[in-house]
C-alpha positions in Angstrom: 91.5 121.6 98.6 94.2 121.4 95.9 94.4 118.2 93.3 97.1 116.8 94.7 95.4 116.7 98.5 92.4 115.2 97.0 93.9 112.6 95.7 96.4 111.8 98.4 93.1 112.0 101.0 91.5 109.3 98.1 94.7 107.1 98.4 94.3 107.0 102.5 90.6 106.5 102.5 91.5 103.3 99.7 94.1 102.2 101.7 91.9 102.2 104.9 89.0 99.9 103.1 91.7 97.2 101.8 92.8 96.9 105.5 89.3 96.3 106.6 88.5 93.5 104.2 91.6 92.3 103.5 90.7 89.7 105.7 87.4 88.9 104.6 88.9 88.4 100.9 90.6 85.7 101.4 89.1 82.6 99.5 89.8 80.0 102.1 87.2 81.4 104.3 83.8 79.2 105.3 80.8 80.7 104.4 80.4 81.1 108.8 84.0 82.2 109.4 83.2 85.1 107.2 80.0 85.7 108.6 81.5 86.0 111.8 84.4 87.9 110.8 82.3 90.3 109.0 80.0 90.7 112.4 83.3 91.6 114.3 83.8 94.3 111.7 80.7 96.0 112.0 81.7 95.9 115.9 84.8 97.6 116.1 85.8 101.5 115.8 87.7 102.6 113.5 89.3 106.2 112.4 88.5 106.8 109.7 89.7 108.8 107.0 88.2 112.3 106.0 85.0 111.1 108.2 84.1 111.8 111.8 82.3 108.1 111.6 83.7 105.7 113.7 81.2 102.4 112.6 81.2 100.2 109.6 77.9 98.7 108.3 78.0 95.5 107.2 76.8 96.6 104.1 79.5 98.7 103.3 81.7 96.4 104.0 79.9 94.0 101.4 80.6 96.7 98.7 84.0 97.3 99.2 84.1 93.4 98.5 82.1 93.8 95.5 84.1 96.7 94.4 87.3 95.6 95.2 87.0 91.8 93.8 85.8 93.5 90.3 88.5 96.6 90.2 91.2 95.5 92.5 92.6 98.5 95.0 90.8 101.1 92.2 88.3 99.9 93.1 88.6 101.6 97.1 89.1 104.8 95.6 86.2 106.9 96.9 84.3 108.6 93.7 84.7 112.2 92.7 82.1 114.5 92.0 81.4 114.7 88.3 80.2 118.2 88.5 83.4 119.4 90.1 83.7 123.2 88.6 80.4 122.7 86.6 77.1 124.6 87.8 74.4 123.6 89.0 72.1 126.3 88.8 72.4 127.0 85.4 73.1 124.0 82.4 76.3 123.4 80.7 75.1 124.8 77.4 74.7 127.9 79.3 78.0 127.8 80.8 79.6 127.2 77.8 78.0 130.6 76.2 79.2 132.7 79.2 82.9 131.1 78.6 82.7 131.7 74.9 81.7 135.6 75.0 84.1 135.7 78.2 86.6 134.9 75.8 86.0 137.2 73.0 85.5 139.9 75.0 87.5 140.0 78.0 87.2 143.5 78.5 83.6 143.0 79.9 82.2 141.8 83.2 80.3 138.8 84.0 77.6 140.2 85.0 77.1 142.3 82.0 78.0 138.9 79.9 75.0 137.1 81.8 72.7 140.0 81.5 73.3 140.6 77.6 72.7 136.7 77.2 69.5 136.5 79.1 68.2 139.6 76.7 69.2 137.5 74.0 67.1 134.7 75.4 70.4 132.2 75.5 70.2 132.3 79.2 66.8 131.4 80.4 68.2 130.3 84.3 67.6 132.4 87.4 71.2 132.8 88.1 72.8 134.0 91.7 75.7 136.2 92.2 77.0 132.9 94.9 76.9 130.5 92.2 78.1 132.9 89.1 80.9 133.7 91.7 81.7 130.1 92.2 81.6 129.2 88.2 84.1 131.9 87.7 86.5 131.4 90.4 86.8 127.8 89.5 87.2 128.2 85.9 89.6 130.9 85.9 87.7 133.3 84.6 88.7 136.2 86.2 89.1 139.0 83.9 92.8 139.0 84.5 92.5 135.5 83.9 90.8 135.9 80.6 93.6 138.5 79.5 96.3 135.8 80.2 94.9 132.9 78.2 93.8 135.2 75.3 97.7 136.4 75.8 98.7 132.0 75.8 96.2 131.1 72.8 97.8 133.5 70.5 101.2 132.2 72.0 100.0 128.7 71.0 99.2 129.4 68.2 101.9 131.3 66.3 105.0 130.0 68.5 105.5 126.4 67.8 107.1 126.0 64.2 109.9 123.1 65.3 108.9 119.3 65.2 108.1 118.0 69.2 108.2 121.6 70.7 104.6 121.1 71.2 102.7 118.2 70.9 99.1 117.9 71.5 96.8 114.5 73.3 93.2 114.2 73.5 90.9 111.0 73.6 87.7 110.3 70.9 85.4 107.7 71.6 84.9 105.1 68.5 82.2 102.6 68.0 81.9 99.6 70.5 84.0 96.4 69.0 83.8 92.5 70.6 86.7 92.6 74.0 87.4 89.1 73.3 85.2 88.1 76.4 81.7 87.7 74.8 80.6 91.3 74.8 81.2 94.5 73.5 83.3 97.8 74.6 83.5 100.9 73.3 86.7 101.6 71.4 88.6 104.6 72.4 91.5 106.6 70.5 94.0 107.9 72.2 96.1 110.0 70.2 99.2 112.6 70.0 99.8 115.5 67.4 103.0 117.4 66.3 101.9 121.2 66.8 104.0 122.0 64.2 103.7 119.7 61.6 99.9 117.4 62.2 102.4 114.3 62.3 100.6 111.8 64.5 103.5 110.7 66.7 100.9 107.8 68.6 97.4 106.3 67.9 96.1 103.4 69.3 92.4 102.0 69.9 91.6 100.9 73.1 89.0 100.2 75.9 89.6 102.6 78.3 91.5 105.6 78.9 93.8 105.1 81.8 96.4 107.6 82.8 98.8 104.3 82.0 97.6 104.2 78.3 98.9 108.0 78.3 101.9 107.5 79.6 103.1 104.6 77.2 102.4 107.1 74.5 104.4 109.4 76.1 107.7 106.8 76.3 107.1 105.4 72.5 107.2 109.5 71.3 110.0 109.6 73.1 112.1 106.0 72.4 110.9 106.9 68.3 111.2 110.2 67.7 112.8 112.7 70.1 112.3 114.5 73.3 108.9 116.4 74.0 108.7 120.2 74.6 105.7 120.6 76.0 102.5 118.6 76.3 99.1 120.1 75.8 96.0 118.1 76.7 92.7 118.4 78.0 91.9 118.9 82.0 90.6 115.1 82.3 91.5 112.0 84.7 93.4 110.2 81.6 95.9 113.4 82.2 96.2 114.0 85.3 97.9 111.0 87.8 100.3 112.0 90.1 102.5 108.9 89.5 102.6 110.6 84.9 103.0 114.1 86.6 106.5 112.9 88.5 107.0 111.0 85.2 106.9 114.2 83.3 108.7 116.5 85.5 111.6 113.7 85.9 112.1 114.3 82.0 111.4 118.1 82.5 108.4 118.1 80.2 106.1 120.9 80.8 101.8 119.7 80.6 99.7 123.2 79.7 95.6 121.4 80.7 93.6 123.2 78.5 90.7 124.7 80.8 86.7 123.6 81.0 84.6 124.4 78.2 87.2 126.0 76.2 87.9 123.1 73.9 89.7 125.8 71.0 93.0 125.2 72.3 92.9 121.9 71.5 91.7 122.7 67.6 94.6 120.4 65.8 93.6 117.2 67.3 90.0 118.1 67.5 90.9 118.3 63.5 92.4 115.5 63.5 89.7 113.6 65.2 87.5 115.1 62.6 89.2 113.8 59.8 89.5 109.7 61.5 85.8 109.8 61.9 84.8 111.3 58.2 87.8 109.4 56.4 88.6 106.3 58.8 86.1 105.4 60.6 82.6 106.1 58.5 84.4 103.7 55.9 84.5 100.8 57.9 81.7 98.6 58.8 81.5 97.8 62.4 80.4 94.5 62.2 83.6 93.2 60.2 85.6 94.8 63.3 86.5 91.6 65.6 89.3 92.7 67.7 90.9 96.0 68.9 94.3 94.4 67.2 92.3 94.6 63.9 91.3 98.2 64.3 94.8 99.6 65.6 96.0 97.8 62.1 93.7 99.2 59.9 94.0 102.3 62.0 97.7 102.6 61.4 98.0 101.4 57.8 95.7 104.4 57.2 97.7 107.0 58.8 101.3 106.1 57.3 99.7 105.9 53.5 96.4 108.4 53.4 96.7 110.5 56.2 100.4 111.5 56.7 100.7 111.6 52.7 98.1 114.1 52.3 98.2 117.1 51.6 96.9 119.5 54.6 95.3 122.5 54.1 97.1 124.8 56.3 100.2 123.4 55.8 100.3 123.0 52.2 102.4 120.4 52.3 101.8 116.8 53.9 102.3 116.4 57.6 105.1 113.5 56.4 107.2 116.6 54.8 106.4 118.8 56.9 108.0 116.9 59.6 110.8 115.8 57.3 111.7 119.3 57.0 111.8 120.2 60.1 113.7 117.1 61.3 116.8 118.5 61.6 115.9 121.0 64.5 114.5 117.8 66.5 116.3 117.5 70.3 116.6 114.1 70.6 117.1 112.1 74.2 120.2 111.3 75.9 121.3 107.9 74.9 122.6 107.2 78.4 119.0 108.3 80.0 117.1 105.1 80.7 113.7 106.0 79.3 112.3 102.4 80.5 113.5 102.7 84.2 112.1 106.8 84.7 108.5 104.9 83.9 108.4 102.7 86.5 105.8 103.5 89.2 107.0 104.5 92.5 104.6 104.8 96.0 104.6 104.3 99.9 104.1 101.6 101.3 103.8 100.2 105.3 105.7 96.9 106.2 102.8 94.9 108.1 103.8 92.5 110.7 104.8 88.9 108.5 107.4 91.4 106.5 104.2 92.0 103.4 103.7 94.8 101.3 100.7 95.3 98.9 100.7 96.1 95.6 97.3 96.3 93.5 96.0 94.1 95.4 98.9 91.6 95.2 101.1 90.7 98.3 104.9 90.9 98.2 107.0 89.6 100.9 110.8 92.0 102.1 113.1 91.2 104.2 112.1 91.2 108.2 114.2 94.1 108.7 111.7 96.7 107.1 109.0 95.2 109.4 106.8 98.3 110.4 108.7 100.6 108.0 107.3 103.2 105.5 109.0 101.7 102.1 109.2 103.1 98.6 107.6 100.8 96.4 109.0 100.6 92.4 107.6 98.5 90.2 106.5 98.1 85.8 102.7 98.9 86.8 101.9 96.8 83.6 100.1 93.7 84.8 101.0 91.3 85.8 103.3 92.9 88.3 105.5 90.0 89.0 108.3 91.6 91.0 108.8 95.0 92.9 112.1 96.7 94.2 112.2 97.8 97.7 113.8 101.1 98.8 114.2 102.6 102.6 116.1 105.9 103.1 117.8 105.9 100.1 118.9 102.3 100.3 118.3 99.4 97.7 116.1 96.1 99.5 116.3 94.0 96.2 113.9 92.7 94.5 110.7 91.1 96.3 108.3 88.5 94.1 104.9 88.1 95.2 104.4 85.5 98.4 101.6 82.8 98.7 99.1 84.5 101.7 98.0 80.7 102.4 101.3 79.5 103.0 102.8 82.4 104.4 99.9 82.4 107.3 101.1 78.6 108.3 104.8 80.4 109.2 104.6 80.4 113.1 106.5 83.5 113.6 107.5 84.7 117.5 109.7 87.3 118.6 113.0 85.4 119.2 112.2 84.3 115.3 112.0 87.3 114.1 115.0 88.5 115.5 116.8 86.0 114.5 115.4 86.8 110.8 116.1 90.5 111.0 119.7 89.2 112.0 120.6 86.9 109.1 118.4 89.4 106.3 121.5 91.6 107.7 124.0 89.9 107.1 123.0 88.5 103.6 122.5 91.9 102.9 126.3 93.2 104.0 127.0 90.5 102.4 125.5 91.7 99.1 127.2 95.2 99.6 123.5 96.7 100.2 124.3 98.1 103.6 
C-alpha cells in the first residue's frame, strides 16, 4: 500500500472514531447520561474501517476521548509504524553500513556487501535472505536503483548554480526552552537553504515540526524572494502531507525526499546545522532563553550580521554576495498569482443531518441544501479557524462560521421545515448570483 492510501485509510478510520464519540464529548452531558450512552456504544455494530471487528470496548472508546480532548481530530489518526522500511533483524547501525558500501560500490551485490561486512566483523546479525530482500526493496536499493541515485547525487551536486533553483529543508532539534505554560519544550529549527548560494531563505525555532510549519516557510520564500525550483528534503512526516503536496504541485514545484539512511544529499543544511550549533547555539546559555520569540530574535540577528556575512569556505565569498550575484537570474512569482489563497487547506467533508460540517474538531453550520452532500471544505488551517468556504460541484456555498452545538440541538427541525429551509437557502442564493 502506497503513501497516499495509507493515509487516506488513516483519514477514514479518524473520521470513524469522531463519529462514535462525538456524542459522548459533549460537555453538557451528566456523569449517568454518558455512562449510559457509552454502554449503548459498546452495544452496537459497527463497520469499521480497515478491521473485520465489528464491537467497541468501552475502553477504547475512553481513549479516543482521551486522545481526542488532548489532540483534537489528530488525535484519531491511528499510529504508524515507526520501523516502517527499517529492519528488524539486524540494527540500524548495520543497516546504515550496508547502505553506505551499497553506495560506493554499486557494482556489487548485497549479498556480497553483507558477506564482506560480516568478515569484517561490522555485521555481527544472523541475517535472512526474506528480510535482506525486504530491506532492499524498500529502500530502493536495487542495483539499478543505486546507479540512478549515484547518477542524481552527482546531478545535485554540480547542476544548481542559480539562486532558488534548488533549495534545501531539514529540521535540528535545539535545547528545551520554557512554552509559556509552566514547563519546558524542546526547541526545534526548521530551516531552508539556497543550493546555490548557503543563503538561508527561512529559520525559525519552534515546538514541533508540523507539516504546517513547512509549508509557511514555503509561502514567506516565496512572497520574499522568488519562486522555488525544486525542493529537496528529508523523507519525514514534517514533509510529506497530502494537503503541502497539492500545495506544491499547484505552484508546480518539484520535492526530490532524500531516501533512509542516506543523509549525504542533504550535506548543505546538515552544514549549516553544524555551524548554528558550534557558533549559535553553544554560545548561548540556556537558562537566560525564556521564550521561543527570544530565540528566533537572537537566532535571526545572527544570521543577517555573522552568518550570511561570512565568508564560506566553498564559496569563497559570503552566502549574502553570493546570492547578490546571482540575483539577477532569480524567477520571481506572478504578481497576479494569489500566493495567500493557493495555501488554504482544502478536504471532504459529509453534510450530517442539522446542515453541520466538521472541521478539527470544530462544527460549522451550511445551508440545508447540502444536507447529506459530500462538500469541499476550504479553510486558513491556522487556528483558530473562524470561518470555512463551502464548495459543491464546482459551485461557491459562501462562507459558513462556526455554530453553537448547544443551541443548534434546541432547533426542532421536521421535514416540512426542512424543506421549507432548502427552499428559501435557494432563493437567497439565486439571489446572490451563486446558482
Amino acid at each position: 500500500m502506497d503513501h497516499q492510501k495509507r493515509e487516506r485509510v488513516r483519514e477514514e478510520i479518524a473520521d470513524f472514531r469522531y463519529s462514535v464519540i462525538a456524542e459522548l464529548c459533549n460537555p453538557y452531558l451528566s456523569e449517568e447520561e454518558k455512562k449510559n450512552l457509552l454502554k449503548e456504544k459498546t452495544q452496537r455494530q459497527y463497520a469499521i474501517p480497515g478491521s473485520i471487528k465489528t464491537r467497541v470496548t468501552a475502553e477504547t472508546l475512553r481513549n479516543w476521548m482521551r486522545k481526542y480532548k488532548q489532540y483534537g481530530k489528530e488525535g484519531l489518526l491511528p499510529k504508524q509504524r515507526e520501523d516502517r522500511g527499517r529492519p528488524r533483524s539486524f540494527t540500524d547501525t548495520e543497516a546504515e553500513s550496508i547502505s553506505r558500501m551499497l553506495e560506493e560500490k554499486p557494482e556489487l551485490t548485497v549479498c556480497s556487501v553483507v558477506r564482506k561486512l560480516q568478515k569484517e566483523g561490522v555485521i555481527k546479525s544472523e541475517i535472512s535472505s526474506s528480510a535482506l530482500s525486504r530491506f532492499v526493496r524498500s529502500n530502493n536499493l536495487t542495483k539499478k536503483q543505486r546507479i540512478k541515485i549515484k547518477d542524481d547525487k552527482a546531478q545535485l551536486r554540480f547542476a544548481f548554480e542559480k539562486p532558488l533553483e534548488c533549495v534545501q529543508s531539514d529540521a535540528m532539534h535545539g535545547f528545551p526552552i520554557p512554552d509559556g505554560k509552566g514547563k519546558k519544550k524542546k526547541a526545534i529549527l526548521l530551516a531552508f537553504i539556497d543550493d546555490a548560494t548557503r543563503r538561508v531563505l527561512y529559520g525559525r525555532f519552534a515546538f514541533s515540526e508540523k507539516s504546517l510549519l513547512f509549508e509557511d516557510g514555503i509561502r514567506h520564500i516565496l512572497k520574499s524572494h522568488g519562486r522555488i525550483g525544486r525542493l529537496y528534503v528529508d523523507n519525514g512526516s514534517t514533509f510529506v502531507s497530502n494537503q503541502t503536496k497539492r500545495i506544491l504541485q499547484t505552484l508546480s514545484i518539484h520535492i526530490i525526499h532524500s531516501k533512509p539512511y542516506r543523509p549525504q544529499g542533504r550535506g548543505k543544511i546538515e552544514r549549516f546545522f553544524r555551524t548554528v550549533r558550534q557558533s549559535f547555539l553553544n554560545l548561548l546559555e540556556p537558562e537566560d532563553i525564556k521564550s521561543l520569540e527570544q530565540l528566533n530574535t537572537l537566532f535571526s540577528s545572527w544570521l543577517e550580521t555573522e552568518y550570511h556575512r561570512e565568508v564560506h569556505s566553498s564559496l569563497g565569498i559570503t552566502p549574502l554576495d553570493a546570492w547578490l550575484e546571482g540575483s539577477d537570474k532569480i524567477k520571481h512569482m506572478d504578481p497576479f498569482i494569489d500566493i495567500d489563497s493557493i495555501f488554504l487547506h482544502q478536504i471532504s467533508r459529509k453534510v450530517y443531518k442539522d446542515s453541520i460540517v466538521s472541521v478539527n474538531g470544530t462544527a460549522f453550520e451550511v445551508p440545508p441544501i447540502l444536507i447529506g452532500k459530500r462538500v469541499t471544505v476550504i479553510f486558513n488551517p491556522h487556528s483558530p479557524i473562524e470561518k470555512i468556504l463551502v464548495k459543491y460541484n464546482g459551485k461557491n456555498y459562501g462562507e459558513a462560521k462556526p455554530v453553537d452545538l448547544y443551541a443548534n440541538t434546541k432547533v426542532k427541525r421536521n421535514s416540512d421545515f426542512t424543506g421549507e429551509l432548502e427552499v428559501a437557502a435557494t432563493n437567497r442564493l439565486s439571489a446572490g448570483g451563486l446558482l
